[in-house]
N, CA, C and O of each residue as an XYZ file, in Angstrom:
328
protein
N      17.779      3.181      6.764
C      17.761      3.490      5.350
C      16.330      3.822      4.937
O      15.393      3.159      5.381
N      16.163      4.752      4.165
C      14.791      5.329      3.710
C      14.915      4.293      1.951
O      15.744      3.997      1.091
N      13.202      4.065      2.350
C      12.882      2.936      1.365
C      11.058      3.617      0.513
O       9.971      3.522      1.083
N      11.265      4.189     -0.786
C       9.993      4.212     -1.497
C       9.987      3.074     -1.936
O      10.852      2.204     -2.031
N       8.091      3.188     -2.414
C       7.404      1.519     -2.740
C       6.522      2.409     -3.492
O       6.347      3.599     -3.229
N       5.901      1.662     -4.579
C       5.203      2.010     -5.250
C       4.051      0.608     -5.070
O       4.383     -0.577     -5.073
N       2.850      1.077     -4.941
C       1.784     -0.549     -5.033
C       0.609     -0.071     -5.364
O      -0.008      0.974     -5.161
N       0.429     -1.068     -5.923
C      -0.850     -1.138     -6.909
C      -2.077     -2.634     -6.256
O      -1.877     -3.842     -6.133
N      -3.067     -1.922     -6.031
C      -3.842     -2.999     -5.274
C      -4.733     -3.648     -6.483
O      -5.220     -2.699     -7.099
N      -5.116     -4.818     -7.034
C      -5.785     -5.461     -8.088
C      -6.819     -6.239     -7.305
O      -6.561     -7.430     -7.128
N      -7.946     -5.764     -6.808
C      -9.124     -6.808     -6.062
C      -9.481     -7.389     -7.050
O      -9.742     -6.867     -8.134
N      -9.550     -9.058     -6.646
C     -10.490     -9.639     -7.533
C     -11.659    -10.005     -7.508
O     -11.963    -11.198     -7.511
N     -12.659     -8.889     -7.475
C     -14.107     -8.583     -7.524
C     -14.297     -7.599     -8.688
O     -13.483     -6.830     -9.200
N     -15.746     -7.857     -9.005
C     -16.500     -6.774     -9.661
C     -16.171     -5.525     -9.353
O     -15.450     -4.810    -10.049
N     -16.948     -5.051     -7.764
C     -16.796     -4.013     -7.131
C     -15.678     -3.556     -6.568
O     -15.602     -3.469     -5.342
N     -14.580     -3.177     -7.440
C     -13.473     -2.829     -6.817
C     -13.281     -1.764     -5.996
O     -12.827     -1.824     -4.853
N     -13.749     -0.451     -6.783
C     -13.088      0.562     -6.136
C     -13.653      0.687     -4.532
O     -12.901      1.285     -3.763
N     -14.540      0.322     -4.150
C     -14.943      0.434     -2.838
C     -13.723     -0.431     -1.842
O     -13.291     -0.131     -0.729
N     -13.374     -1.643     -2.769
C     -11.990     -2.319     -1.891
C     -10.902     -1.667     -2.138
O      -9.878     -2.114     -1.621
N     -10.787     -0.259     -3.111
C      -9.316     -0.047     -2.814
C      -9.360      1.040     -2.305
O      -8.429      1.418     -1.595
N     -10.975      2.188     -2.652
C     -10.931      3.338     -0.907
C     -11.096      3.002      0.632
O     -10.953      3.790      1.567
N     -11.431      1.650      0.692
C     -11.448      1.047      2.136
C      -9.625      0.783      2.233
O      -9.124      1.083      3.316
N      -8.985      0.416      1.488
C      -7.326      0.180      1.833
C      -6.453      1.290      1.644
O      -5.297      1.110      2.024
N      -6.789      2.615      1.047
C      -6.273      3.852      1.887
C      -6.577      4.385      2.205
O      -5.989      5.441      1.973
N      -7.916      4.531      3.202
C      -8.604      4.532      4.757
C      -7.392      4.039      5.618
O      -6.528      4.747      6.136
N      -7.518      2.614      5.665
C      -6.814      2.150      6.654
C      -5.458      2.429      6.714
O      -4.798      2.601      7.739
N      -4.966      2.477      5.242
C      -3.534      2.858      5.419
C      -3.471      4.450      6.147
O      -2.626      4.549      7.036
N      -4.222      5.592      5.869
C      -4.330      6.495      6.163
C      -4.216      6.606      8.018
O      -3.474      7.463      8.498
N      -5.058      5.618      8.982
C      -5.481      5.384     10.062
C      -4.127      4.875     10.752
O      -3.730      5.394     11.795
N      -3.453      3.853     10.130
C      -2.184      3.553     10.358
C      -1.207      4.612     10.407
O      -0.401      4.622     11.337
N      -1.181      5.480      9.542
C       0.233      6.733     10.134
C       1.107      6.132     10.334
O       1.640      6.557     11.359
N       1.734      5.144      9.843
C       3.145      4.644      9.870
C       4.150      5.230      9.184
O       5.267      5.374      9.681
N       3.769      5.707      7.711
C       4.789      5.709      6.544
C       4.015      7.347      5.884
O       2.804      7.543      5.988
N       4.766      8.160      5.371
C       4.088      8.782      4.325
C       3.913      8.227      2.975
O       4.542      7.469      2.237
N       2.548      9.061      2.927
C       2.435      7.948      1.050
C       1.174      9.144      0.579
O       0.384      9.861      1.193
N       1.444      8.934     -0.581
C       0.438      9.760     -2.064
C       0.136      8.511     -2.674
O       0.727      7.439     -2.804
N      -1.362      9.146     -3.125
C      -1.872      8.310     -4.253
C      -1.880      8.826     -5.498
O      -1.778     10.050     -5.583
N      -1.983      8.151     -6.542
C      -2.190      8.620     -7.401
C      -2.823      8.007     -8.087
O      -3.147      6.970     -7.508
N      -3.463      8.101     -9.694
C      -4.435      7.668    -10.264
C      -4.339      5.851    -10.262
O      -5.127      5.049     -9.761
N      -3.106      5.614    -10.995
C      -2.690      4.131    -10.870
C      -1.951      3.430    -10.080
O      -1.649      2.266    -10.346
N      -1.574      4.028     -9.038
C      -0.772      3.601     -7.601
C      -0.661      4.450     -6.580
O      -0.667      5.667     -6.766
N      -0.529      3.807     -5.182
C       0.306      4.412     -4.127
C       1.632      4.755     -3.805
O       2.062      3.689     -3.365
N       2.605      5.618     -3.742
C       3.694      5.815     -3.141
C       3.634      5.901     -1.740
O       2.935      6.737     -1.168
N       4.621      4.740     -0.927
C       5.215      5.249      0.276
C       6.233      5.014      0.270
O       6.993      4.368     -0.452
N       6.339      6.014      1.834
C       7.773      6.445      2.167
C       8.006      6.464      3.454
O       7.212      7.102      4.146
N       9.017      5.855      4.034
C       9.476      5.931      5.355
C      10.951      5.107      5.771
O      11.677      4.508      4.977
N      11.140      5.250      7.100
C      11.972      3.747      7.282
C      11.914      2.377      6.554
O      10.828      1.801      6.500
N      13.053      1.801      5.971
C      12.958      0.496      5.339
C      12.379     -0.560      6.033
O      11.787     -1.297      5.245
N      12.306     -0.950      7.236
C      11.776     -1.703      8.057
C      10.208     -1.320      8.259
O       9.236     -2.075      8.295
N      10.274      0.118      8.379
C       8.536      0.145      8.433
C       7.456      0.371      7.189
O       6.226      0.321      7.171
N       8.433      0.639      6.169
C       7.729      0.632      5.075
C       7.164     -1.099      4.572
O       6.093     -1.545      4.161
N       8.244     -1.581      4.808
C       8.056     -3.073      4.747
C       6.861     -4.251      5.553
O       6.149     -5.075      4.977
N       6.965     -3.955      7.133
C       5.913     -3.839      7.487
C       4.868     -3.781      7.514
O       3.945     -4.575      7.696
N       4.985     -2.617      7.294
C       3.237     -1.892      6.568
C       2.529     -2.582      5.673
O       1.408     -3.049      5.875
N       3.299     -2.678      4.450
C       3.177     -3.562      3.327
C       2.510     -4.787      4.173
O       1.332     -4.914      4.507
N       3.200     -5.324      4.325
C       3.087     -6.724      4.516
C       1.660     -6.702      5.475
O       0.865     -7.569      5.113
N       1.107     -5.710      6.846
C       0.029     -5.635      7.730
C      -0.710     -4.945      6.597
O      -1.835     -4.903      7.093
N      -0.814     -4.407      5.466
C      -1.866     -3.763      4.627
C      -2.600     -4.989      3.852
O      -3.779     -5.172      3.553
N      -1.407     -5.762      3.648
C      -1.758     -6.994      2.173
C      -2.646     -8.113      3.424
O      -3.592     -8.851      3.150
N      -2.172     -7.987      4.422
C      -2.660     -9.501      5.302
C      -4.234     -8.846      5.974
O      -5.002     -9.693      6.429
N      -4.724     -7.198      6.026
C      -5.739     -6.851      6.424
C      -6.849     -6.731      5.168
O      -8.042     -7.021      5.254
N      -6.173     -6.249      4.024
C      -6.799     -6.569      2.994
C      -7.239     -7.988      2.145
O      -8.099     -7.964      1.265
N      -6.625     -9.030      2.488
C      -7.074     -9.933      2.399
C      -7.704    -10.858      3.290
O      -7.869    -11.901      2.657
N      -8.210    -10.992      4.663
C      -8.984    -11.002      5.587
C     -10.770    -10.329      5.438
O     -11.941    -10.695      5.530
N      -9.853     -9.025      5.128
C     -11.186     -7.840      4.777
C     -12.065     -8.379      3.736
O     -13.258     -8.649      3.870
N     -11.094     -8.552      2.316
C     -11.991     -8.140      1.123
C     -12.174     -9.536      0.352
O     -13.063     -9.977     -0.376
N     -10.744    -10.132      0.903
C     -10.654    -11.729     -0.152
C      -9.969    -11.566     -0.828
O      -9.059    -10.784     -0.551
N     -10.018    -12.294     -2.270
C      -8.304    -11.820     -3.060
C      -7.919    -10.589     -3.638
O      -8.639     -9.662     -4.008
N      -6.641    -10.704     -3.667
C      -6.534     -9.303     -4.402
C      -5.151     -9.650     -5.506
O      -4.569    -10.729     -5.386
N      -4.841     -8.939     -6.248
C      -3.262     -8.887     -6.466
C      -2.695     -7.453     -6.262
O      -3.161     -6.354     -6.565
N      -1.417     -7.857     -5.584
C      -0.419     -6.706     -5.491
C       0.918     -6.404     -6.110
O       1.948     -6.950     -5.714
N       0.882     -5.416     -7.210
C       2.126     -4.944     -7.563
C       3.072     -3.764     -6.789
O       2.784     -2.579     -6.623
N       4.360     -4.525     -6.350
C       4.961     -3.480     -5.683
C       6.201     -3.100     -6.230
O       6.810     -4.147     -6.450
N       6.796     -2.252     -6.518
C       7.942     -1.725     -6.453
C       8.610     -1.197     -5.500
O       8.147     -0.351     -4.735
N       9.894     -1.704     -5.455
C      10.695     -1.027     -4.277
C      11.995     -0.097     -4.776
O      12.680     -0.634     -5.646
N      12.325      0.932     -4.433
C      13.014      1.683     -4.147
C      13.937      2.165     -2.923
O      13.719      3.164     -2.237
N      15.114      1.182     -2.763
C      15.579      1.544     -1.574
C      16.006      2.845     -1.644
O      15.556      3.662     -2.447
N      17.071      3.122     -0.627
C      17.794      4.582     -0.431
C      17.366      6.185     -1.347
O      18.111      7.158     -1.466
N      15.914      6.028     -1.907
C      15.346      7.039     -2.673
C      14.468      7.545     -1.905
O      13.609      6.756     -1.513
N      14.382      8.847     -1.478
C      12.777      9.282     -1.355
C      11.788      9.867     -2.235
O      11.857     11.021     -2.658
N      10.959      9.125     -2.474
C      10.192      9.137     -3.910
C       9.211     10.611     -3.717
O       9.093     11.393     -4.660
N       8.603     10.833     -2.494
C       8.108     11.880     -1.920
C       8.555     13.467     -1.844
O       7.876     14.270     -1.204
C-alpha cells in the first residue's frame, strides 16, 4: 500500500535552520522514499512500510545528531500526495 506523510521538524534550539538543512541532506542520501519540501513541511512518498521506517531512522538520527526536536506528522495512507 502506498502511504504519504507530511512532517514538520521543530528543533529545539536557537539555530534551527542549520538542523533542519542537515535532516534533508540526510533524508536526501537515504533514497528510500520520494519526498518534496516545501516552505512549512516535507512530503513523502513510497511503500507504507518504508515510508514508516524512514520516519522513524530520520527522527532517531536526528535526535542523536542535533538533540531535541519536535515532530509533526501526518499520515496519508492509500494517497499519493506526490
Amino acid at each position: 500500500m502506498m502511504l504519504s506523510a507530511e512532517i514538520t521538524l521543530y528543533p529545539l534550539q536557537d539555530d534551527y535552520l542549520p538542523v533542519i538543512k542537515a535532516f534533508l541532506e540526510q533524508l536526501k542520501e537515504k533514497g528510500a522514499v520520494t519526498f518534496q519540501t516545501f516552505p512549512t513541511c516535507t512530503v513523502m512518498m513510497g511503500d507504507y512500510d518504508l515510508v514508516l521506517k524512514t520516519i522513524g531512522e530520520m527522527m532517531r538520527w536526528s535526535h542523536e545528531t542535533h538533540g531535541k526536536g519536535v515532530f509533526v506528522v501526518k499520515f496519508l495512507p492509500g494517497y499519493e500526495a506526490l
